[in-house]
N, C-alpha and C positions, 0 to 999 in steps of 0.2 A: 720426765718430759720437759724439754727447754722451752719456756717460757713465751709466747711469740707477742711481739713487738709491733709497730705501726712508725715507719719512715716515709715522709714521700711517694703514698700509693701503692707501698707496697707494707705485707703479713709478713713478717720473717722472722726467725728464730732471734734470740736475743744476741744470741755471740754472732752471728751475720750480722748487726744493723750499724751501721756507719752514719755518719755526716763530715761534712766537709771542714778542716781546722780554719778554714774563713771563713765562717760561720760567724755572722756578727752576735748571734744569740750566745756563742761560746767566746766571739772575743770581747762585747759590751755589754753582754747582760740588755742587748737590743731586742726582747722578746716579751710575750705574757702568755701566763698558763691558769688553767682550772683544774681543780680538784673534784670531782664527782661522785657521790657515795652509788656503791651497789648494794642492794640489799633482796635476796630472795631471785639473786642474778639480773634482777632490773637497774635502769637508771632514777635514784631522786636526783627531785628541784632540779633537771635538766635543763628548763625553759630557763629558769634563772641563772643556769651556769653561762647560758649562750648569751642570755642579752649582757650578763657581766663581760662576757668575752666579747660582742660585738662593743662594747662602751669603750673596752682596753685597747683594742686594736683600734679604733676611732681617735682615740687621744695621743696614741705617737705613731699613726699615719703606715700602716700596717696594713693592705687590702686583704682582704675575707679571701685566703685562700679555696674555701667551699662552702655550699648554701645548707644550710640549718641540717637538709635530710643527710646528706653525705656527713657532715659530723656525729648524727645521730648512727646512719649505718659503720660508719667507722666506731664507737665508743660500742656497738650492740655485736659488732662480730670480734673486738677484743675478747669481751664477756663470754662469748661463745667457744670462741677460738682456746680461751685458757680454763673453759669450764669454772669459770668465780662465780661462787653464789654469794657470798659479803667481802663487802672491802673498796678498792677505792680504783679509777682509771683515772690517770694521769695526763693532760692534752697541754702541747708546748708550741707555739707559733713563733718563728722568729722571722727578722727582717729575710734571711736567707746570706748565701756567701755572696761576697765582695772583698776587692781589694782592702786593705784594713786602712779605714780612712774615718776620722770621727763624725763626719758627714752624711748623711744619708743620699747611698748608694741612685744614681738617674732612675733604675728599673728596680724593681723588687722582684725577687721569684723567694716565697714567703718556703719556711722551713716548718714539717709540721710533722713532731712526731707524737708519739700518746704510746702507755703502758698502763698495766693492770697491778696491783700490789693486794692481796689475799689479806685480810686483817680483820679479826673481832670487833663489830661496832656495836651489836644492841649488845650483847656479853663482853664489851669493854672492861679488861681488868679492873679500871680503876671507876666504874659507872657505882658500885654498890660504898664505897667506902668513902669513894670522894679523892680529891686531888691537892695537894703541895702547892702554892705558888709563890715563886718571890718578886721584888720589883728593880729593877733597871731606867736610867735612864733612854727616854727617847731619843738616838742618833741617826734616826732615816730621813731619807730625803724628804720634803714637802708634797708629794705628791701622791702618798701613799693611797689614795681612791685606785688608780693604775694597778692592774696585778702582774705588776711587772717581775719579773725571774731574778732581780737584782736584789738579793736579800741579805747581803752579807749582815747587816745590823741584825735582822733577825738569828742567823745562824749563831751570831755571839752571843746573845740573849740567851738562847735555847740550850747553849751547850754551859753559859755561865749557872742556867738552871740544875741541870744536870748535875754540874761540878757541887752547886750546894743540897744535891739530894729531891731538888723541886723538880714537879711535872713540868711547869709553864712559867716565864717570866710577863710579868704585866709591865709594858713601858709606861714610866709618865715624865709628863712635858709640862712645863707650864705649871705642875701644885697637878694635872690633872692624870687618871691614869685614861691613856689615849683607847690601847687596846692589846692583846696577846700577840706573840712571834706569832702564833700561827691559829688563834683564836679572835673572838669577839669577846669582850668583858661587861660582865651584869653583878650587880647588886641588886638586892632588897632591903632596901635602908631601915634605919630607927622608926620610919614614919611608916613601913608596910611598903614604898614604892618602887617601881623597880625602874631602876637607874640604868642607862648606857649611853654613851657621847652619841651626840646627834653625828649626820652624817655630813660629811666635807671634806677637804682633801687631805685632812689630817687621819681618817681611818679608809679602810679598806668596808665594803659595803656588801657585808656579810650573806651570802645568800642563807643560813641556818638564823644571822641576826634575823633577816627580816622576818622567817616564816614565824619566830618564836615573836616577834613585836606582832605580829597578827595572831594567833594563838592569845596572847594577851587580851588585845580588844577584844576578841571573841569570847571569851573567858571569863570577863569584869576583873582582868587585875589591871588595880590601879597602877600606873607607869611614867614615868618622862625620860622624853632621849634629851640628858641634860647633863654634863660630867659633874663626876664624884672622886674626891682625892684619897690620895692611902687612908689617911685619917678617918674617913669616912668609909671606905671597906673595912677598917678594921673595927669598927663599932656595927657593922651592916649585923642585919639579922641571916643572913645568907650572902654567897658568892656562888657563882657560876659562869664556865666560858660553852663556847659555842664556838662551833666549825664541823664541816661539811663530814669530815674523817672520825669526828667521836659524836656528832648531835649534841647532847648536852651533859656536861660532868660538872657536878657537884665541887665544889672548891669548898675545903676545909679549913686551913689555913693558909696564910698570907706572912711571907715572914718569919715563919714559924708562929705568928701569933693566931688562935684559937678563931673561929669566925664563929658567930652565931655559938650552938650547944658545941662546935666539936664537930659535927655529924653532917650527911648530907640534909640538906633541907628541902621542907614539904612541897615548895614552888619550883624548886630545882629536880626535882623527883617525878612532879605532876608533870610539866613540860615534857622533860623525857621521855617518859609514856608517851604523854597524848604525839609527839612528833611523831616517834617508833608507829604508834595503830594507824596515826593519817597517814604517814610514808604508806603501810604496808595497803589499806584500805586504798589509797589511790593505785598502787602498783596492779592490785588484783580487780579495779573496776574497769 
């Protein structure tokens, strides 16, 4: 069965769906999208996808093509439409077509499309053993809080991973490591704490970071959103990334260098869990 899609109000098959080549989201990377786990055919952290999506479109002048319910009914009849019980829908907002001008277009008529991708997240290959990562310089623009679709620097990250056999590259900036191509970055340092850069517009403002920094306080694990350098993952007692598509994996090493035993760790582990029961616990109340 062909896949069906979400264009501009309309359901259609995937090899039907079209956009316009003036499409400034395909000729400027003039657009921002969310990521959204399905789990048990529901929506997580929804609420937090939208206020991140109302903040992004807010910040490069983007009017809310639809109000809250209609994105919701659009992202719950993909779900339906493709029969996904886990995995992930895709929502893409851009300025819309215009003459190719680096200026922003007198009118906007906003471009919004969204798809579904089937994919193992609580049975995540790499959840029980743990994950690979290496580090890269940070070469993105300054603004990265924006969840802007412009992600070449990420893409070369991701594939420079790849090429040395890693899951996930960690950029750092500055002595600091910022954050993952396509993750949020933690540590459990020498001292027990668990370490992530505060937020600004040097990271992206994790909806998975935040529920796990609340999970924390909840919890009594000791924490600061306070950056930590390579040097400093590679003596942590644990590593772990987070994002919306995997909840939380275990990092091994870094480097090729050994983190902590080798193994996934106890805090890396517990999180996990307890995210997967609260996910499924709020999905079924």
């Amino acid at each position: 069965m062909s896949r069906i899609v979400y264009v501009n109000g309309a359901f259609e098959p995937e090899e039907h769906a079209r956009i316009s080549i003036f499409d400034r989201g395909f000729l400027f990377a003039d657009a921002v999208y969310e990521v959204t786990a399905v789990l048990d055919g529901r929506l997580v952290d929804f609420d937090g996808h939208l206020a991140r999506l109302d903040r992004s479109l807010g910040k490069i002048e983007i009017p809310r093509p639809m109000p809250d319910e209609g994105l919701r009914e659009l992202h719950e009849t993909l779900i339906a439409e493709n029969r996904l019980d886990e995995g992930i829908v895709y929502l893409e907002i851009s300025r819309g077509p215009a003459e190719r001008d680096f200026a922003y277009p007198p009118t906007s008529f906003p471009t919004v499309v969204a798809f579904t991708q089937s994919r193992p997240i609580v049975d995540h290959p790499q959840a029980k053993l743990g994950v690979s990562v290496i580090t890269i310089p940070d070469i993105r623009w300054k603004r990265r809080d924006i969840k802007s679709t412009s992600m070449l620097a990420q893409v070369m990250g991701k594939q420079e991973a790849k090429r040395q056999g890693a899951y996930e590259a960690w950029m750092v900036e500055d002595g600091a490591v910022t954050e993952g191509t396509s993750s949020s970055a933690f540590i459990v340092d020498e001292d027990g704490v668990l370490r992530t850069q505060p937020l600004g517009p040097h990271i992206l403002p994790g909806v998975t970071r935040r529920v796990i920094l609340r999970l924390a306080r909840e919890d009594g694990v000791s924490m600061a959103e306070r950056p930590f350098s390579v040097e400093e993952a590679y003596s942590a007692r644990e590593a772990f990334m987070t994002a919306a598509s995997a909840f939380v994996l275990p990092i091994v090493t870094i480097n090729g260098r050994r983190i902590g035993t080798g193994e996934p760790g106890p805090i890396a582990r517990a999180f996990r869990a307890h995210y997967i029961a609260e996910a499924r616990a709020t999905l079924s109340a």
